[in-house]
SEVO-634059 format. One record per residue (C-alpha): residue in one letter; z, x, y. Coordinates in steps of 0.5 Angstrom, whole numbers, padded with zeros to 4 digits, always signed. Layout:
aZXY;...
END
This chain:
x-0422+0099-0032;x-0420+0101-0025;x-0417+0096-0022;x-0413+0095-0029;x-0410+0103-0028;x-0409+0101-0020;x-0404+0095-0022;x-0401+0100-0027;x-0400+0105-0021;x-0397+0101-0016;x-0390+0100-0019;x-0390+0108-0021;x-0391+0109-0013;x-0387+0104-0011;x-0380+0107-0015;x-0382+0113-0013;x-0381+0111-0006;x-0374+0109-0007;x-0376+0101-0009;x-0370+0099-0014;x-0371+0099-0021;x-0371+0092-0025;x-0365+0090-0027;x-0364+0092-0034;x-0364+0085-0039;x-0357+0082-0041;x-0355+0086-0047;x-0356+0080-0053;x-0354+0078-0060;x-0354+0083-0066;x-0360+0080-0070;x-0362+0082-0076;x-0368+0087-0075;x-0363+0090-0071;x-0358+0093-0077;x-0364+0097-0078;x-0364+0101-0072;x-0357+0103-0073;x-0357+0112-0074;x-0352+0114-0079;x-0348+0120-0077;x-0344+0124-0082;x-0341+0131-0083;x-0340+0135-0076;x-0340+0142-0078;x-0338+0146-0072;x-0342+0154-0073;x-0337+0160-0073;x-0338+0162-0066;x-0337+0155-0063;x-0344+0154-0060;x-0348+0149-0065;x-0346+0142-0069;x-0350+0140-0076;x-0349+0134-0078;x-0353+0130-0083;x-0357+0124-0079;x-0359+0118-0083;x-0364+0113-0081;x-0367+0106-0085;x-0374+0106-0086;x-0375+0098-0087;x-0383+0099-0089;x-0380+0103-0094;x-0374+0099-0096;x-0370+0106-0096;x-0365+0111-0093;x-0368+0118-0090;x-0364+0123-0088;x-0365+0130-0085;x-0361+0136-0082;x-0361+0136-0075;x-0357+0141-0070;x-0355+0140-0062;x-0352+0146-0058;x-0345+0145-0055;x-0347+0146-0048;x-0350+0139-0048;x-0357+0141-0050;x-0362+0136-0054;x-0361+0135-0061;x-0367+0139-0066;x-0368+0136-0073;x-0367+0142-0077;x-0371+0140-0084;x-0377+0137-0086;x-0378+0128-0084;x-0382+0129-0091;x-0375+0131-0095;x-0368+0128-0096;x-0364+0133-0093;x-0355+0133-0092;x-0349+0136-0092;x-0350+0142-0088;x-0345+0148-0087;x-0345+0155-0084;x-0345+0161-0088;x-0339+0164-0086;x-0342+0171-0084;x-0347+0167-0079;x-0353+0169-0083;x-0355+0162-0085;x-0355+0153-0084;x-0354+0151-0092;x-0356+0145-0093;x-0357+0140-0100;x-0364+0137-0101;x-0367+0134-0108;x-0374+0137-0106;x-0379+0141-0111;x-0380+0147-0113;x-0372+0150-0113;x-0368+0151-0118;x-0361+0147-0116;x-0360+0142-0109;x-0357+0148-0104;x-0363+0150-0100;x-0362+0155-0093;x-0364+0156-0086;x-0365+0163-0083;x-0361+0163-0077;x-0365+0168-0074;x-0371+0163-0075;x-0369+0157-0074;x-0374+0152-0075;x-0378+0156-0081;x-0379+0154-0088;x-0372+0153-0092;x-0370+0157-0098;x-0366+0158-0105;x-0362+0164-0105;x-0363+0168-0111;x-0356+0171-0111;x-0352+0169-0104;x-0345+0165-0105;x-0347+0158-0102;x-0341+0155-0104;x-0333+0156-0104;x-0328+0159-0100;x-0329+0166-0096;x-0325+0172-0095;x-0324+0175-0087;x-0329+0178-0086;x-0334+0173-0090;x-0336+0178-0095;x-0334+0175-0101;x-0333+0168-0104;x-0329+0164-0109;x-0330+0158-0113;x-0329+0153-0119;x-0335+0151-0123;x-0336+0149-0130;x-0341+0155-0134;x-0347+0151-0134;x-0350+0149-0141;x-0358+0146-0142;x-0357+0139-0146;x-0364+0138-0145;x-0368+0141-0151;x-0362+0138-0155;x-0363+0131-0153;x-0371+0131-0154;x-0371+0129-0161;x-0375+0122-0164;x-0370+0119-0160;x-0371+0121-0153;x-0376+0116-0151;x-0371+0111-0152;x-0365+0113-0149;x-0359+0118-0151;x-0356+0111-0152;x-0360+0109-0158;x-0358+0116-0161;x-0352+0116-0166;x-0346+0118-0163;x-0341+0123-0165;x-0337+0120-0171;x-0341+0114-0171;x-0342+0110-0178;x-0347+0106-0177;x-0355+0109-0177;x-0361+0106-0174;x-0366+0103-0180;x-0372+0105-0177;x-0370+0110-0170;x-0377+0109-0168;x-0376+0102-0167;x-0369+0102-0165;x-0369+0102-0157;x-0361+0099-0156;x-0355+0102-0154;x-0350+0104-0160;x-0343+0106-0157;x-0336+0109-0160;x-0334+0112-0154;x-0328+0108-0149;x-0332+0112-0143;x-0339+0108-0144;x-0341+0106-0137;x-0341+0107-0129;x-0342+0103-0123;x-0345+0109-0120;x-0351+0111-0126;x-0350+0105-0131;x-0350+0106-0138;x-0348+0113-0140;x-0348+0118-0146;x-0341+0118-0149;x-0338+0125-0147;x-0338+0127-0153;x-0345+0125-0154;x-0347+0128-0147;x-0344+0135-0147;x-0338+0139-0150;x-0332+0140-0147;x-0332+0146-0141;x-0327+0147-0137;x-0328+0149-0130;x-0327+0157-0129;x-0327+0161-0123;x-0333+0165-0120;x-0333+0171-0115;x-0339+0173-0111;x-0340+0178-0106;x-0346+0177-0100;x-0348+0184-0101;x-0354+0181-0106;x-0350+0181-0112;x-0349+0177-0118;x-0344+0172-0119;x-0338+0173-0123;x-0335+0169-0128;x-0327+0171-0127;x-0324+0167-0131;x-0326+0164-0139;x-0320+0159-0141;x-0319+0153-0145;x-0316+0149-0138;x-0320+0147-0131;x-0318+0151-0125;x-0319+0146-0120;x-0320+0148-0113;x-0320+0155-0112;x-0318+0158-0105;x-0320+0165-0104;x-0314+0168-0099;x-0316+0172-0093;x-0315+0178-0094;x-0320+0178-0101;x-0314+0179-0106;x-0312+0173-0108;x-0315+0167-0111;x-0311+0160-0110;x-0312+0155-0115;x-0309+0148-0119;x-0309+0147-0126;x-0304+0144-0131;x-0297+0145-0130;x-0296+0148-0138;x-0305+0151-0137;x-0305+0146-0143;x-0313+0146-0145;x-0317+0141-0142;x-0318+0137-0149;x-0311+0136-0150;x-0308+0135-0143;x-0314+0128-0144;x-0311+0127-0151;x-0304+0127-0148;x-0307+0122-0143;x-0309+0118-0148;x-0305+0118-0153;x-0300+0115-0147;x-0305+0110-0145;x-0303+0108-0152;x-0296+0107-0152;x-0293+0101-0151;x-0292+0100-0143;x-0285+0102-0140;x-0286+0100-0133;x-0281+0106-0131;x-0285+0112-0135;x-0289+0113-0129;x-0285+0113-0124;x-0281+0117-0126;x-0282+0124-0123;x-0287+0128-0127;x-0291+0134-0127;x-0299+0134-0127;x-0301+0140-0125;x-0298+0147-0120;x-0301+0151-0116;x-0303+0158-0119;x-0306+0165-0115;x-0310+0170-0120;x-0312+0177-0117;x-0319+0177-0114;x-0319+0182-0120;x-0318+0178-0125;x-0312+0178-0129;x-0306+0173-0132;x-0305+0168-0126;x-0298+0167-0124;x-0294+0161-0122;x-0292+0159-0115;x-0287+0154-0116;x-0285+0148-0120;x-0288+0143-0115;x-0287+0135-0118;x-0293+0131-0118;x-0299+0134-0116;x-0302+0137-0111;x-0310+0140-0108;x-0312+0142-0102;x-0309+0148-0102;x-0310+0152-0096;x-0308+0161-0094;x-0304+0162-0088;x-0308+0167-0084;x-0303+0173-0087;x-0305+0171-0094;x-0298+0171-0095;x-0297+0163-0095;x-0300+0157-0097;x-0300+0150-0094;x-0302+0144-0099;x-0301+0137-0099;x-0298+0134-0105;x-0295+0128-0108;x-0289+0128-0112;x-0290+0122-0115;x-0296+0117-0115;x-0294+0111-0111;x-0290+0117-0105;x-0294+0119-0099;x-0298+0125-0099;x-0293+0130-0095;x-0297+0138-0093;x-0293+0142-0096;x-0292+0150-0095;x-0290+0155-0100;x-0290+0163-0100;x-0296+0166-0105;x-0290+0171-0108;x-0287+0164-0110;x-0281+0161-0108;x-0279+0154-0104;x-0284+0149-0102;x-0282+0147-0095;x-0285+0140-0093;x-0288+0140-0086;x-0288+0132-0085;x-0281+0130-0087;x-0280+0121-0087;x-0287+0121-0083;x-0290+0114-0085;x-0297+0117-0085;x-0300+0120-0089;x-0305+0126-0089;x-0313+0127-0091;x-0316+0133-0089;x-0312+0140-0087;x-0314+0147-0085;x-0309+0152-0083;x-0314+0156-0078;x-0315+0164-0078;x-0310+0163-0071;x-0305+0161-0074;x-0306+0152-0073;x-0305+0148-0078;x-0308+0142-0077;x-0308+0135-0080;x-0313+0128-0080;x-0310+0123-0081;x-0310+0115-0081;x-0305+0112-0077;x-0307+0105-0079;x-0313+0103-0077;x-0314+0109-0073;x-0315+0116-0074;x-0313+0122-0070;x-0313+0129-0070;x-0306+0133-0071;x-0303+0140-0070;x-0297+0141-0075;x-0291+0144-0072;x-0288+0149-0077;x-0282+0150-0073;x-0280+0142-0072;x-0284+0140-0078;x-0287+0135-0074;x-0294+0133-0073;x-0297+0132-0066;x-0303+0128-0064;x-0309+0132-0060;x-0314+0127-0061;x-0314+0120-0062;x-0314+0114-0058;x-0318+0107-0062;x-0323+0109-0066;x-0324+0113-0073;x-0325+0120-0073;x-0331+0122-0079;x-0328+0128-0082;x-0327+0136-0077;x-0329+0143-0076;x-0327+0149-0071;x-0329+0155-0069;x-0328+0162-0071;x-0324+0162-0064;x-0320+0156-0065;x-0322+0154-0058;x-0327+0148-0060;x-0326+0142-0065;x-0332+0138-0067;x-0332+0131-0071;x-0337+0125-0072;x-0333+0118-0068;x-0334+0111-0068;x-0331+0105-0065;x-0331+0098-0066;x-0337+0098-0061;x-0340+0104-0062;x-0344+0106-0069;x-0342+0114-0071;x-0344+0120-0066;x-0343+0127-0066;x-0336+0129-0061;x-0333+0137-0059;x-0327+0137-0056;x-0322+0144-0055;x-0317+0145-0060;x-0312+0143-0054;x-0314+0135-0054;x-0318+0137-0047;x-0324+0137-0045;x-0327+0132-0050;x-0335+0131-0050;x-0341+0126-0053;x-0347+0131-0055;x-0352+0126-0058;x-0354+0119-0057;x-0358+0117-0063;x-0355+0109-0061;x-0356+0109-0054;x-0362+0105-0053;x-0359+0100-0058;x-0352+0100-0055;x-0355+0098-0049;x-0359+0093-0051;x-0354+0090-0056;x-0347+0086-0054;x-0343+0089-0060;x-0337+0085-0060;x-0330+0088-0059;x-0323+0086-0062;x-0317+0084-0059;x-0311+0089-0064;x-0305+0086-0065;x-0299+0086-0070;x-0294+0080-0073;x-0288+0081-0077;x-0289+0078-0084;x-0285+0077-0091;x-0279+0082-0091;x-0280+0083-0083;x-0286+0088-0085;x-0291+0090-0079;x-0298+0087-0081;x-0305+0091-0076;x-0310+0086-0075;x-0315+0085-0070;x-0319+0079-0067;x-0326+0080-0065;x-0329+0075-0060;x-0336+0072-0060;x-0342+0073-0057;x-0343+0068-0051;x-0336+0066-0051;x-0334+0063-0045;x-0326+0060-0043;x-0324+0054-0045;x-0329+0053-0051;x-0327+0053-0058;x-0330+0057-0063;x-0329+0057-0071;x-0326+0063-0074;x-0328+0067-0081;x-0323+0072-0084;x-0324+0078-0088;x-0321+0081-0093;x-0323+0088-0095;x-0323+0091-0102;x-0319+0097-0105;x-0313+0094-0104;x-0312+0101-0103;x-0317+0102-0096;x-0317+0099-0090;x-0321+0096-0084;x-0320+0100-0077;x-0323+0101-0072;x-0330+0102-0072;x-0336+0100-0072;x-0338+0095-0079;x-0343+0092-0079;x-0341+0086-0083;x-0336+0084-0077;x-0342+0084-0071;x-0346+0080-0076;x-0341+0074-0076;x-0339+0075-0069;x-0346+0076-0066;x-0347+0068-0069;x-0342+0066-0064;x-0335+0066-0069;x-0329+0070-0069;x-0328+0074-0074;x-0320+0075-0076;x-0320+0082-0080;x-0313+0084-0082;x-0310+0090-0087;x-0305+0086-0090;x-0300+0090-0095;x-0303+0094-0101;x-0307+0097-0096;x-0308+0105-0094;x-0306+0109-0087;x-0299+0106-0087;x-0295+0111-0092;x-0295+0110-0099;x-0289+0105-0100;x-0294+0100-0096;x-0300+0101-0100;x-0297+0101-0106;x-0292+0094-0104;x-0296+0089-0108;x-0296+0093-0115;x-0296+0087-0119;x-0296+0083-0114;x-0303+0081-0112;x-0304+0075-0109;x-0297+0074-0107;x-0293+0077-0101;x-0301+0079-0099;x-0304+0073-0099;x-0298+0070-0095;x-0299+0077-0090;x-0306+0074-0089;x-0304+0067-0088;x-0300+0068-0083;x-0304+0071-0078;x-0310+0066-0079;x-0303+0061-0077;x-0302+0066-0071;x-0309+0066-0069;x-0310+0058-0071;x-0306+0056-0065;x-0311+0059-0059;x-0314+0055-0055;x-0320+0058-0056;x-0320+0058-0063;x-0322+0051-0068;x-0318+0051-0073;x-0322+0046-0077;x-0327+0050-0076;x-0324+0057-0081;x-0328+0061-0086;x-0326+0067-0091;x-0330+0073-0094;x-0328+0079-0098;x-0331+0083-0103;x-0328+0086-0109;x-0320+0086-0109;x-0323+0081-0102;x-0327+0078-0108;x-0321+0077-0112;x-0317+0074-0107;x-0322+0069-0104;x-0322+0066-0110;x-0315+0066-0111;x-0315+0063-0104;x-0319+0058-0107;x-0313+0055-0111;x-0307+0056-0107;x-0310+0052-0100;x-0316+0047-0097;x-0314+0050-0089;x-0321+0053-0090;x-0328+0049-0090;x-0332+0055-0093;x-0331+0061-0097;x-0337+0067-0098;x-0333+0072-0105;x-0337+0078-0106;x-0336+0082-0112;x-0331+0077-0115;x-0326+0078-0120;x-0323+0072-0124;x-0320+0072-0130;x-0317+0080-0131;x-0316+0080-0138;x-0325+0079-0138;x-0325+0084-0132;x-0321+0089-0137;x-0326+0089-0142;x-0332+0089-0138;x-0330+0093-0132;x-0331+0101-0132;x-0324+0102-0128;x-0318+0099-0134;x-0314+0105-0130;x-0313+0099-0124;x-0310+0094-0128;x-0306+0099-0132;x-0302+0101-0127;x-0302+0096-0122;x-0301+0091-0127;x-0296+0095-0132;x-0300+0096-0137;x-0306+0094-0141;x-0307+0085-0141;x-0303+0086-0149;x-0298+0089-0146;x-0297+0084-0141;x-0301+0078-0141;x-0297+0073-0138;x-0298+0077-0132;x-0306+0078-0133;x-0306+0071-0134;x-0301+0069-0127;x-0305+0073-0123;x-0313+0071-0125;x-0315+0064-0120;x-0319+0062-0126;x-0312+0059-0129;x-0311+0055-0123;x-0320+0053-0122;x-0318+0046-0122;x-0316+0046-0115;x-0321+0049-0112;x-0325+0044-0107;x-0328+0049-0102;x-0336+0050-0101;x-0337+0058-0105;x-0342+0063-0104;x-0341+0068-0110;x-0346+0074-0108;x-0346+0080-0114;x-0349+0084-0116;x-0353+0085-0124;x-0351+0092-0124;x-0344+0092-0121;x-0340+0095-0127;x-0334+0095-0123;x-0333+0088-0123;x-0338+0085-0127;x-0342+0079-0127;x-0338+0075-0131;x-0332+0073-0127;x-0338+0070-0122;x-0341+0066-0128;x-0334+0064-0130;x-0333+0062-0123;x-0340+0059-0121;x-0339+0054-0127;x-0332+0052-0127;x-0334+0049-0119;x-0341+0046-0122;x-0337+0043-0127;x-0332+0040-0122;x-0338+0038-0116;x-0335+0043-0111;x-0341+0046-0106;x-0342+0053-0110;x-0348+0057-0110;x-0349+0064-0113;x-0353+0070-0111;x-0355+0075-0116;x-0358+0081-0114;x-0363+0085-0118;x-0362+0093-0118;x-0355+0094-0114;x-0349+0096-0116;x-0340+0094-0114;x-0343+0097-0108;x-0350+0093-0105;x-0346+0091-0098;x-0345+0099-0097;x-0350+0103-0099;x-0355+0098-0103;x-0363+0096-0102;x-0363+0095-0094;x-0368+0089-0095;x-0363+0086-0100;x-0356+0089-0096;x-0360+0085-0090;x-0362+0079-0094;x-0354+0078-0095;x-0351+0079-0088;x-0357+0073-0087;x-0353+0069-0093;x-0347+0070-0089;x-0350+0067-0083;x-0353+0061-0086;x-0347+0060-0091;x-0342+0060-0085;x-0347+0057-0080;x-0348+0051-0084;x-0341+0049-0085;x-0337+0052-0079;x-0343+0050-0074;x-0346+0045-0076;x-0353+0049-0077;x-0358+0046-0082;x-0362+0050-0087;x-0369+0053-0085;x-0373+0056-0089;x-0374+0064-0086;x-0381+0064-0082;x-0386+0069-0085;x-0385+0076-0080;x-0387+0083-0079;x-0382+0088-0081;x-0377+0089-0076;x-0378+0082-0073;x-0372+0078-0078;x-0367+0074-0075;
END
């Protein structure tokens, strides 16, 4: 045992003499085991005085086969990071009391009512608590002593539904108005329906609205932090949605109808036009769904600030409570613009004028700055908005995404969760100038060092109707001059969301194989205003299709790329348009489709979003079937011959899995290549958010799809292993 300890010793002593360190190993491929590893950082909040950030930190407990989050806090002076809630809970989503007094957090633990939960501040580290009357949600005056929020009187369902029925699901009760009854309701243990709203990709099957609860309208509630109870201010038959306490406590902002219609008759409306006979200009025209209002914090008849088309939220006080900013949208298919009216009523003037972007976060500061996130493509940056010029200027940017801001009661210091395309998320501070920018955590340091994540190349190219197309092309690991590498394109999903520049697991899965990976946001995507989103309306599979064609054309033409070699994936619109790929040309030697969508008129039926189709298709399939049946690769299955992996989802009621079966069947039936991956307990969003052990065992279907037909690897059956030696 001496002579073992000696051994040891020696090298300790010699570094410490001045020896030179081992050489740190070359950074590797991403294996599987490593997508374990990667810390998720969320929700940046900086504290009032500007010297602490909370953020949520979630991590992946292989063993378990789950997520763990909890509540950590790192000093803006560079100290370490402390957890701040217990590794035995699930904690997130924490926030300042704006009085100092307390870190709020949400947490689904035992033993409280409700899920916010706080942590004293003059004894960090103690046990967390439920307040019993202390305002933990809403907007807050000045001086932090009072708070203003929308909330829906809350109503005890659970003594109605614990009926004979309760053991079987409130579906198998009957529904209001139904006519049909259970012969005997001990026995019955299906799902009786009447209502439109049956079902959801986040929680399944659901009691119809009428069945679940009657109709509450949202009202507005006062709390002072004096240990007062709440107030409830207003009792109405119409929601007030996203009320806005001013500065000064005397006024409280909110959104609403534009005629105060109640709740109920407002969704008859809606409903009863989704009815009608589709007019392609009806909803185009201009169209007022709601305006802003300002109610005494004393209650009162609220008062109308101006008649402003379209919709708006967001709202915001200027600093004098004389004014407020919101962004707003004229009409759907327009950018959102950040509008400022005075509270007395009057003019909205719009800050952004023809501005291509668009915004997705404001906060008009207590010292007088308005700032604004917005995507600029695939980019994210932080603005200040010029009043005077009405312009944006840009404070921090640069390639990567910023998750989301806070600043300081000072106005000096801005915090942020950023990521890149070679670095996961990270907590970030910086001064409100753009200056001064500083990494205060490094939960992924030890894997960034170890890992090669791949890096992209950003480029743009000119498309159908001269528009500029973003896309990047990310290298493969190992590359080396003067080799050819094949090369899979990917599609996102949305069509109204976008790929940027940031950290996805999913690119550096294929790249880590040593493939390119082409990822492109074609038209139809988000971040490039709102006449480029909406520039497919009935046009999906068209002019998009040929934006992602041609730059496979550009990126094909590469030396180092072998374009006999390609390879397309995609997920949901991308499962859509892979399919549809499928039919229109053989440039490809593979094709993965995710969450796929084949025939539109099934997908209508069995979706739980018809709203997509309604609009993006102009109108229901009956009122347009020819285009519901142009658009649906299934009508063109016959030219199909590329090799198809088809992943879905058994419990995905976003895109149901009917059009996988339809599509599985048709290749089977032709002798094309296919195989279909079904996985049990997830939804629309598995690759997202789903299982870790069956989101990993998807990426390693990637691999194995991908690396057998554009590389030639042969089929292996996977070694048996310990938890976190996946490869």
């Amino acid at each position: 045992m001496r002579v073992a300890l000696l051994i040891v010793a020696l090298p300790t002593f010699a570094l410490a003499q001045g020896a030179p360190a081992p050489a740190p190993a070359a950074p590797r491929a991403m294996t599987l085991a490593d997508w374990y590893r990667v810390t998720q950082l969320a929700g940046a909040q900086l504290s009032p005085d500007g010297k602490r950030v909370a953020f949520t930190v979630t991590t992946v407990r292989e063993a378990e086969n789950k997520r763990h989050s909890e509540v950590w806090v790192v000093g803006t002076d560079g100290s370490a990071p402390q957890r701040w809630t217990s590794p035995s809970t699930e904690s997130s989503a924490p926030r300042w009391s704006a009085d100092g007094r307390y870190l709020l957090f949400t947490s689904a633990r035992t033993g409280g009512k409700g899920n916010t939960w706080a942590i004293r501040l003059d004894q960090p580290g103690g046990e967390a608590m439920q307040l019993e009357n202390y305002p933990t949600q809403g907007s807050f005056n000045r001086t932090g002593t009072l708070a203003a929020w929308s909330e829906a009187v809350s109503e005890d369902t659970t003594k109605r539904a614990a009926d004979v029925y309760q053991r079987m699901g409130t579906m198998s009760r009957p529904p209001f108005d139904a006519i049909t009854r259970p012969t005997d309701p001990a026995r019955y243990d299906g799902r009786h329906v009447v209502d439109m709203r049956y079902k959801s990709n986040e929680t399944g099957f659901v009691p119809g609205r009428r069945t679940a609860r009657t109709w509450r309208p949202t009202q507005i509630w006062v709390q002072a932090t004096d240990g007062s109870a709440k107030r409830q201010l207003t009792d109405t038959k119409y929601s007030h949605q996203g009320a806005e306490l001013s500065p000064d406590g005397q006024w409280i902002a909110f959104t609403a109808d534009a005629r105060l219609r109640p709740d109920s008759v407002v969704e008859m409306e809606r409903d009863s036009l989704a009815r009608l006979p589709y007019d392609k200009g009806r909803d185009e025209a201009d169209r007022n769904d709601t305006d802003i209002y300002v109610l005494p914090v004393t209650g009162g008849t609220p008062r109308k600030v101006a008649e402003a088309m379209g919709s708006e939220g967001q709202i915001e006080w200027s600093p004098d409570s004389k004014r407020l900013a919101y962004v707003g949208t004229p009409r759907r298919t327009d950018s959102r613009r950040v509008f400022v009216v005075p509270a007395a009523g009057g003019t909205p003037v719009n800050l952004l004028g023809d501005w291509q972007f668009e915004p997705s976060q404001i906060q008009w500061h207590r010292t007088g700055t308005l700032f604004m996130l917005a995507d600029i493509g695939g980019r994210s940056a932080l603005f200040r908005i010029d009043q005077t010029k009405r312009a944006p200027v840009e404070l921090l940017g640069g390639r990567r995404r910023i998750n989301g801001f806070s600043v300081d009661d000072a106005g000096a210091q801005v915090a942020f969760v950023g990521t890149s395309l070679t670095k996961p998320t990270e907590v970030f501070v910086a001064s409100t100038a753009g200056t001064g920018e500083r990494k205060l955590t490094s939960f992924n340091d030890a894997l960034n060092q170890q890992v090669a994540w791949a890096d992209a190349e950003r480029f743009t190219y000119r498309s159908v109707g001269d528009l500029e197309i973003e896309g990047w092309l990310m290298k493969p690991y190992g590359y080396e001059p003067g080799k050819k590498y094949p090369l899979v394109l990917y599609i996102h999903g949305g069509p109204h969301s976008a790929y940027g520049e940031g950290w996805f697991d999913e690119f550096q899965n294929l790249a880590a194989m040593g493939m390119w990976v082409l990822f492109t946001n074609p038209r139809g995507s988000s971040g490039y205003g709102g006449a480029f989103t909406y520039a497919t309306r009935g046009r999906w599979g068209l002019e998009d299709y040929d934006d992602l064609m041609k730059a496979v054309d550009i990126v094909a033409k590469r030396p180092d790329v072998d374009a006999s070699r390609l390879g397309a994936s995609g997920g949901s619109y991308g499962g859509f348009m892979t399919t549809w790929m499928a039919t229109r040309t053989q440039a490809f030697r593979a094709i993965q489709t995710d969450r796929t969508i084949t025939d539109w008129t099934y997908w209508y039926g069995a979706s739980d979003a018809q709203g997509l189709t309604e609009f993006e298709f102009f109108g229901k399939p009956w009122d347009n079937q020819a285009l519901y049946d142009t658009l649906s690769p299934i009508r063109y299955v016959q030219k199909v011959k590329t090799p198809m992996l088809i992943v879905q989802s058994e419990e995905d009621h976003r895109t149901p899995m009917g059009s996988a079966e339809l599509w599985f069947m048709s290749l089977k039936k032709q002798g094309v290549p296919v195989e279909l991956v079904r996985y049990p307990r997830s939804n629309h969003d598995l690759s997202r958010n789903g299982e870790p052990w069956l989101l990993v065992d998807r990426l390693g279907r990637l691999r194995q799809w991908f690396g057998y037909w554009l590389q030639d690897r042969k089929p292996t059956d996977p070694p048996a292993r310990a938890a976190g030696a996946t490869n």
